[in-house]
C-alpha positions in Angstrom: 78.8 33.1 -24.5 80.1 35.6 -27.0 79.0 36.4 -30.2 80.7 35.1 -33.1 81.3 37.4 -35.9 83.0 36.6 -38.9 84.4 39.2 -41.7 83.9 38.6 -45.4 86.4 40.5 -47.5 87.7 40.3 -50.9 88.4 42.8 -53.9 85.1 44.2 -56.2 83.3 41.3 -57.7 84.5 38.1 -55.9 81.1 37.2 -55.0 80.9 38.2 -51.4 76.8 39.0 -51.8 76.6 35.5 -53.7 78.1 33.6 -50.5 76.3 35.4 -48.1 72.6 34.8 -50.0 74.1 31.0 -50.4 74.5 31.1 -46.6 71.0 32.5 -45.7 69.5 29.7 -48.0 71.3 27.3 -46.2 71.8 28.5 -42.7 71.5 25.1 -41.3 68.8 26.3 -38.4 71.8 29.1 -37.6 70.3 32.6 -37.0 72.5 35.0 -38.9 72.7 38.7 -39.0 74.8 40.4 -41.7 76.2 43.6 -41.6 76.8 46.1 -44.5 77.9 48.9 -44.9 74.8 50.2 -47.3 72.1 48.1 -48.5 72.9 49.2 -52.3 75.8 47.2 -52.0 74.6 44.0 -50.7 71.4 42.6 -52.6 69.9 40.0 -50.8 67.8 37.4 -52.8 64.1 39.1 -53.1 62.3 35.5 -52.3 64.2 35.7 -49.1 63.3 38.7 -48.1 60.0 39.2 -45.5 59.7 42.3 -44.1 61.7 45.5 -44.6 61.8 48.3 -41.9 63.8 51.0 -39.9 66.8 49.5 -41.4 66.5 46.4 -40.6 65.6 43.6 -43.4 64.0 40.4 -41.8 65.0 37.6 -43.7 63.5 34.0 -43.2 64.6 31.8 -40.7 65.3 34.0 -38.2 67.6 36.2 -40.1 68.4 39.6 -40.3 70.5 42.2 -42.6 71.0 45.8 -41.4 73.1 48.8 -42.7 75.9 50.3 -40.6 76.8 53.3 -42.4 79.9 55.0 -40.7 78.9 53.7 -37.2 79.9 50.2 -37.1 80.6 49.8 -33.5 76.9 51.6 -33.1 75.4 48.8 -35.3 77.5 46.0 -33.7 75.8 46.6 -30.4 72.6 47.0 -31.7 73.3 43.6 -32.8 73.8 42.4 -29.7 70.4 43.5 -28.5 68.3 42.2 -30.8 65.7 39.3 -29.0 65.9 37.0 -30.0 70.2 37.2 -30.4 71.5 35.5 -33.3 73.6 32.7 -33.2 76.0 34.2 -35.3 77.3 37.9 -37.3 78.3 38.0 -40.7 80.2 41.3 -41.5 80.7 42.2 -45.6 83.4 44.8 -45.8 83.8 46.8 -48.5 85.7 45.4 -51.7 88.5 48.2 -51.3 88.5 47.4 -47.3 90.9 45.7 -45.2 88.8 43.1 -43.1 91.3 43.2 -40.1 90.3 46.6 -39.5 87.2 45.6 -38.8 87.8 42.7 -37.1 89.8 45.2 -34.7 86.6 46.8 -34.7 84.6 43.8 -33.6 87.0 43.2 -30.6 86.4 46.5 -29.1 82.6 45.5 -28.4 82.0 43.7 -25.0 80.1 40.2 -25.8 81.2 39.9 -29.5 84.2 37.3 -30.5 85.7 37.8 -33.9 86.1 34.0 -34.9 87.4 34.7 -39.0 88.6 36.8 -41.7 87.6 35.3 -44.7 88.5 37.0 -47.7 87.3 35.6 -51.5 89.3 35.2 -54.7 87.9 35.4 -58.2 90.0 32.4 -59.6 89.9 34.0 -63.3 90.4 37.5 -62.4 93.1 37.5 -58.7 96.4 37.4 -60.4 95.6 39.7 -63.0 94.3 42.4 -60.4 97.2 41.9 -58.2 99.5 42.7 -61.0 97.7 46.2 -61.5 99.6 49.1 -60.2 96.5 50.9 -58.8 95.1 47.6 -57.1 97.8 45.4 -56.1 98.9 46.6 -52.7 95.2 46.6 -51.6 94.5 42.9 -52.6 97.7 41.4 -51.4 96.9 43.0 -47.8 93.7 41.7 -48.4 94.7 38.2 -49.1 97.3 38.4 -46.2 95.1 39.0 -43.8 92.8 36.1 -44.4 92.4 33.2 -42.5 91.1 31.7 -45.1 90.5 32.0 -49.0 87.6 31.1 -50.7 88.9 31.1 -54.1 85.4 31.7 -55.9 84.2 31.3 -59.2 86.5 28.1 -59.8 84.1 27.4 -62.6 85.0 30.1 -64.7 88.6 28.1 -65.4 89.8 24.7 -66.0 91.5 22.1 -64.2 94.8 23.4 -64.7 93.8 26.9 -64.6 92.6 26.0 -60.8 96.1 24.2 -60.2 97.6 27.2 -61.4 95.7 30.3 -58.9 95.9 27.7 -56.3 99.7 27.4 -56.4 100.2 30.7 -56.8 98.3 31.9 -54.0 100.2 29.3 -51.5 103.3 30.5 -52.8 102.4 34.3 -52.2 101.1 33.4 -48.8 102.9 30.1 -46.9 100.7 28.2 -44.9 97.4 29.8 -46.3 94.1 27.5 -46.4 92.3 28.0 -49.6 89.1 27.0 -49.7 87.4 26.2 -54.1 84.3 27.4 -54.4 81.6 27.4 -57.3 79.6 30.2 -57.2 80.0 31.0 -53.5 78.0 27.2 -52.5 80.2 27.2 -49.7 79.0 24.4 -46.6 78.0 26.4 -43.5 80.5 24.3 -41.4 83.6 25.7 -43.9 82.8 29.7 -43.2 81.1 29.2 -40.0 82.7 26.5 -38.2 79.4 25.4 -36.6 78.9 22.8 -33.7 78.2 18.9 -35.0 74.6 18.1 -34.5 72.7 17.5 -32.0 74.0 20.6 -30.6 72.3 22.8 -32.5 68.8 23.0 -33.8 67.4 22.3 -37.8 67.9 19.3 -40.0 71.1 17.5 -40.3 73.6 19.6 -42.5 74.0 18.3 -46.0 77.8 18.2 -46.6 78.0 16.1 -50.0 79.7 19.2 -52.0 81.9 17.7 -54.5 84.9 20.2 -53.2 84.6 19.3 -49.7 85.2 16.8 -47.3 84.0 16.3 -43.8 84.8 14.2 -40.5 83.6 13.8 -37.5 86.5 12.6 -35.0 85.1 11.4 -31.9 87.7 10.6 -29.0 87.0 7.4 -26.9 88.3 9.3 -23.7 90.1 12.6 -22.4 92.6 14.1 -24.6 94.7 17.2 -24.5 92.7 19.6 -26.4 95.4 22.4 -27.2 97.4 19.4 -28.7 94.5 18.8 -30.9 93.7 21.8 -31.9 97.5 22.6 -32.9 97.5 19.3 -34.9 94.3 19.9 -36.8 95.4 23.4 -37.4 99.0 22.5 -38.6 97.3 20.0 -40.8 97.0 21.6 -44.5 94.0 19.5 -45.3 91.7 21.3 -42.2 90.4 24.5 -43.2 88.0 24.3 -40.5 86.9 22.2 -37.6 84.9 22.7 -34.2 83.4 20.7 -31.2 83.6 19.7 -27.9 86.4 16.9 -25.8 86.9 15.5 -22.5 90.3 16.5 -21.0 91.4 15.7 -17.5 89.6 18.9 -16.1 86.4 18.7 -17.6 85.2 19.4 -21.5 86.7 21.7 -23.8 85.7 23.5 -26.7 88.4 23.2 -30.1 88.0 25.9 -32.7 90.2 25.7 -35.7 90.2 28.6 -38.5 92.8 27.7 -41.3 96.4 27.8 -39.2 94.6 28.9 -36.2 93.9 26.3 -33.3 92.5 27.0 -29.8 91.0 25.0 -26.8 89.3 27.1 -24.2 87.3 25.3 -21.2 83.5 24.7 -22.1 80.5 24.5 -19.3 77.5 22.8 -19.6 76.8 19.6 -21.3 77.4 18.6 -24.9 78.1 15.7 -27.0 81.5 14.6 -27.8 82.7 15.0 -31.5 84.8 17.7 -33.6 84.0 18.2 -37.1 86.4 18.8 -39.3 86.0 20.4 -42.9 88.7 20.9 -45.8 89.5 21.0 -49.7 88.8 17.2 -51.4 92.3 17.4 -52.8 94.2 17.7 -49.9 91.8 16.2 -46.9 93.0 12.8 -45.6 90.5 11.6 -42.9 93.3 8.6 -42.0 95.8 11.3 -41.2 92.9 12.9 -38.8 92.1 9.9 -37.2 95.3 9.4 -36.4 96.2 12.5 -34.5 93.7 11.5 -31.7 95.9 8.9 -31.1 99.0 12.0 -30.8 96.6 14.2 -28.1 95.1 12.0 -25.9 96.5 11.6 -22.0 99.8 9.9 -21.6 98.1 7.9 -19.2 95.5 7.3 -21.9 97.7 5.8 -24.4 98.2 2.5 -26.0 101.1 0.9 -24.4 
């Protein structure tokens, strides 16, 4: 199976090296490797550090930080060397860079799958810096090629404040998912979009974030996965949400990423359930359970 990589983007100070230290803290048994492009500009937390050496930084459990210079595709298969192979790659780009270059990048490795742009916000400061002449056109190509938002630092305004970025963003970019964060605490499921236990190995994931919202639909029989996945990603409450179905020809895997919906056939054996992950204000798990109803077989359905 590939490996998944997700790019973190976002303008100077929006609190990419916060998320990604939140992230190693809270890995939930995940083995991550992040990418940078220097270690000077991404300062991981000292107490999570272990060992240091030929540019590598071990991190505890199981992770990994290394520094790609100007060699990214180099570093990217060095990545996929590494024994044992991390479950998934975390790539901080520059806060002047545009992620989808690099998530070009990414694709151009053989075994690698670039699953997100995610590109972060600083709620106070994002409509004042794309108002600057010098900075504007860099952060609203940023923000266009997100998948998702995480508007950060939500704690620096107040309620209306938040209503107020929020609105504006969805206006500058129709359909976007934006994702309010305090202080990058962001649930691994909502940037990661990882598998619903016991699928994976560690405790069980501790979703009780005031801003989030999670659900795990479970279908009671074969369903049309591409159906699914085009309902969950057309609903505006899902910012993420991944698992495994039974269809007529055997399981498949769903993977939503903000608008984003795909169902690819999945080997092997693994329990039934997608969970799904979104914004408080706008997640309705009613609405959710209702579109199994929409995607399973015609042959399956109430009469």
């Amino acid at each position: 199976m590939d490996l998944p990589v997700t790019v973190i983007g976002g303008y100077l100070g929006a609190g990419k090296t916060t998320l990604i230290n939140h992230l190693l803290r809270h890995n939930e048994g995940l083995r991550l490797a992040v990418l940078v492009n220097e270690f000077g500009e991404l300062s991981i937390d000292a107490d999570l550090i272990e060992a240091e050496e030929d540019g590598i930084i071990s991190i505890s459990g199981g992770c990994v930080c290394c520094a790609f210079g100007g060699d990214l595709i180099g570093a990217l298969e060095d990545v996929l060397a590494m024994q044992p192979r991390p479950d998934h790659l975390l790539i901080e780009a520059s806060g002047v860079a545009l992620p989808a270059s690099i998530a070009t990048s990414v694709g151009m490795v053989s075994g690698l799958r670039a699953e997100a742009v995610l590109v972060m916000a600083d709620a106070e400061q994002i409509r004042g810096n794309a108002a600057n002449t010098y900075l504007g056109d860099t952060i609203d190509r940023q923000l266009r090629q997100a998948d998702i938002v995480l508007l950060n630092k939500t704690d620096l305004v107040d309620a209306n404040g938040l209503t107020a970025v929020t609105e504006w963003l969805r206006s500058r970019i129709p359909g976007i998912r934006v994702l309010p964060l305090d202080q990058g605490a962001a649930p691994v499921a909502a940037v990661l979009g990882t598998l619903p236990f016991p699928a994976r190995r560690g405790p069980a994931p501790d979703h009780h974030h005031a801003r989030f919202e999670t659900l795990l639909l479970t279908p009671d029989g074969p369903v049309d996965a591409q159906v699914l996945a085009s309902a969950l990603a057309a609903d505006e409450g899902v910012t993420r949400a991944k698992g495994f179905v039974e269809t007529s020809e055997g399981l498949a895997l769903i993977h939503v990423v903000g608008a984003r919906g795909t169902a690819v056939p999945a080997e092997g054996n693994h329990d039934i359930g997608v969970v799904c992950i979104g914004a408080s204000e706008v997640f309705d798990a009613e609405a959710l359970q209702g579109l199994m109803e929409t995607s399973r077989r015609p042959s399956q359905k109430s009469t």
